[in-house]
ROPA-198198 format. One record per residue (C-alpha): residue number from 0; residue in three letters; y, x negated, z. Coordinates in steps of 0.001 Angstrom, whole numbers, always signed. Each point is the difference from the previous one (the first is absolute). Layout:
N
  num  residu       yy       xx       zz
  NUM     ALA        Y        X        Z
...
END
This chain:
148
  num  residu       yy       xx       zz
    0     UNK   -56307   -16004   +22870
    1     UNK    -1964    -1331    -2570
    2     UNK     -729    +2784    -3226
    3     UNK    -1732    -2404    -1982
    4     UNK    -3325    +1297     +335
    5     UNK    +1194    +3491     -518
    6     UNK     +460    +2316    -2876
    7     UNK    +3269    +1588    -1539
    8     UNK     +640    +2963     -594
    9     UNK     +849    +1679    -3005
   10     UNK    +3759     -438    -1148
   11     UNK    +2527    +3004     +765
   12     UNK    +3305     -138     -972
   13     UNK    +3678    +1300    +1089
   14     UNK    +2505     +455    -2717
   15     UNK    +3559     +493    +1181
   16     UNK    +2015    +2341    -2262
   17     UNK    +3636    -1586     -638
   18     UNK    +2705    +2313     -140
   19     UNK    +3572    -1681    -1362
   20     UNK    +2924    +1828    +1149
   21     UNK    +3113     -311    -2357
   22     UNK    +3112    -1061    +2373
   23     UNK    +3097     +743    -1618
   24     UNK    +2589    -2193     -867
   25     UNK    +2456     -953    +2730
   26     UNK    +4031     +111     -976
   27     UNK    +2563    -1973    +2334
   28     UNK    +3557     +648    -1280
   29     UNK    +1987    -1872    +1966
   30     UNK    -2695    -3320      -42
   31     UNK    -2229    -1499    +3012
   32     UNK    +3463    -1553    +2584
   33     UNK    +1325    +3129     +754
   34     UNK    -2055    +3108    +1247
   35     UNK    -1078    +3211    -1658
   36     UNK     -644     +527    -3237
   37     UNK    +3309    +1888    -1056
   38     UNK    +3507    -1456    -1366
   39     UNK    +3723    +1581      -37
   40     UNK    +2258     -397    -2920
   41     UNK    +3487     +651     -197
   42     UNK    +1615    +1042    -3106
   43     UNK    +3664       -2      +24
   44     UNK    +1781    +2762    -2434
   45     UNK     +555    -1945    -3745
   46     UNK    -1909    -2563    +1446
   47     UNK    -2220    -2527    -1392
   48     UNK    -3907    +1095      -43
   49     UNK    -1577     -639    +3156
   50     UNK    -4069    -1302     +166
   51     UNK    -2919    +2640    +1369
   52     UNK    -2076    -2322    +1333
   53     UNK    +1264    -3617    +1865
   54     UNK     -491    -3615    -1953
   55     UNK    -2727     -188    +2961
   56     UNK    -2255    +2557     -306
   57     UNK    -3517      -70     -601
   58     UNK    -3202    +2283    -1460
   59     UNK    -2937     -948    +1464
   60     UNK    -3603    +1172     -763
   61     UNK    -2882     -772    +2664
   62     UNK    -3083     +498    -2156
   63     UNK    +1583     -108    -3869
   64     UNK    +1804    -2625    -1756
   65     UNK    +1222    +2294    -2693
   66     UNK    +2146    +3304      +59
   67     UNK      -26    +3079    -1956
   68     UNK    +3682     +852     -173
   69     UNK    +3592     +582    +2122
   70     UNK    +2198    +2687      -89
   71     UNK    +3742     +277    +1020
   72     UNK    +1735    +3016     +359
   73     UNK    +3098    +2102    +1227
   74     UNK    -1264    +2553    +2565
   75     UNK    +3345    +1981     -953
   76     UNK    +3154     -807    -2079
   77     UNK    +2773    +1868    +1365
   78     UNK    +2105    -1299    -3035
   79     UNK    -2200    +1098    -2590
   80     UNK     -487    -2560    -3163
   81     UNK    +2800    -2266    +1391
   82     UNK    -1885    -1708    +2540
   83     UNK    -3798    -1923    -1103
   84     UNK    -1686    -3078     +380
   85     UNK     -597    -2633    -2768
   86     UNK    -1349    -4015     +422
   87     UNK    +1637    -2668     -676
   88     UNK     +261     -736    -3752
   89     UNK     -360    -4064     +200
   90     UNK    -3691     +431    +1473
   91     UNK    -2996     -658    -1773
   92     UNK    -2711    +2270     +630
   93     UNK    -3586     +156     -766
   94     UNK     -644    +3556     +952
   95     UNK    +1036    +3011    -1886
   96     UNK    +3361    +1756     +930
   97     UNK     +898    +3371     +215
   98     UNK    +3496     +784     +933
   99     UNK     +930    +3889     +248
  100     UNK    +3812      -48     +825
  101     UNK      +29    +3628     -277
  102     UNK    -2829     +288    +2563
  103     UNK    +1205    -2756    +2254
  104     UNK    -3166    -1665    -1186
  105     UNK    -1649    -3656     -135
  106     UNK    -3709     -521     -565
  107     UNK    -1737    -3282     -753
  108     UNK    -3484     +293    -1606
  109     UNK    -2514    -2629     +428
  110     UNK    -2897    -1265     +460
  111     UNK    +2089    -3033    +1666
  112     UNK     -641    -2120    +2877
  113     UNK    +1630    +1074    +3476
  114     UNK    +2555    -2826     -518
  115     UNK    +1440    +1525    -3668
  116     UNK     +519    +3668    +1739
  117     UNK    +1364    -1585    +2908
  118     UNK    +2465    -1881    -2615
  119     UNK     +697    +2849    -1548
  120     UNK     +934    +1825    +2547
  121     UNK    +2764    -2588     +781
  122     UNK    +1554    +1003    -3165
  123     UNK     +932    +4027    +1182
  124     UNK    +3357     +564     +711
  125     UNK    +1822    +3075     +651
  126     UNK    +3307    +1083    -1723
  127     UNK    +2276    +3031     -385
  128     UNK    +2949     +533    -2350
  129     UNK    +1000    +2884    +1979
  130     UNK    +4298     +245     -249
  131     UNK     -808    +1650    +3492
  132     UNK    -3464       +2    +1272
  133     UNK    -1316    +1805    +2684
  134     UNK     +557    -1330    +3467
  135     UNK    -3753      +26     +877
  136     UNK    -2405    -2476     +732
  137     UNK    -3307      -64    -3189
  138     UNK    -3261     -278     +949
  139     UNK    -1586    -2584    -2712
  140     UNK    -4270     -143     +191
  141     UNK    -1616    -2936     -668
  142     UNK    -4012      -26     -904
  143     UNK    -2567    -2067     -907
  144     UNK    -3892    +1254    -1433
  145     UNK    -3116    -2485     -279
  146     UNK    -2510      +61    -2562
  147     UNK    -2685    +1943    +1904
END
């Protein structure tokens, strides 16, 4: 068909509204090779400290490149004060610590890049100093929060 000896009309437009949704941040304890998300410990009595999260895990974040902060906490301390986590003392972070032993308490504090909370969270381990602790499994929680 041939238009050129026809006349336009006049312009209309369509605008298309955007609407981002914030995904959150996506936690993998035990690291991509073996499925779920979770990881068991075991924590022998006077034992050394054992680690929350496995040298393979990952924090991922599909639509931010930055996190917010990570929390890691006791759900319940049968023991009381004689059982907490704490991080390793030879690692260098770049994120600010706050360790609660009385709470059973780590959080990290950014802004920091996925990969120095995901570091970070390496560095959790779980101890107890209990002469004769509780025969009962602890439920540890692991989060992560984006910027948005």
């Amino acid at each position: 068909m041939d238009f050129s000896s026809t006349q336009s009309s006049n312009m209309a437009f369509t605008l298309v509204h955007f609407v981002a949704v914030n995904d959150p941040p996506v936690l993998d304890l035990n690291g991509p090779t073996v499925s779920g998300r979770d990881i068991t410990s075991e924590f022998e009595e006077s034992g050394p400290s054992v680690p929350v999260v496995s040298p393979m895990a990952t924090v991922s974040d599909p639509d931010d490149s930055r996190l917010f902060g990570a929390s890691v906490y006791l759900t319940s301390r049968p023991d009381g004060v004689d059982e907490f986590l704490q991080i390793a003392k030879t690692v260098q972070l770049n994120l600010t610590v706050n360790i609660s032993e009385s709470n059973g308490r780590v959080d990290f504090l950014g802004p920091g890049s996925v990969q120095e909370f995901e570091e970070a969270l390496k560095t959790v381990f779980y101890s107890s100093k209990a002469a004769a602790p509780v025969n009962q499994s602890r439920l540890i929680v692991v989060e992560v929060k984006d910027s948005e």
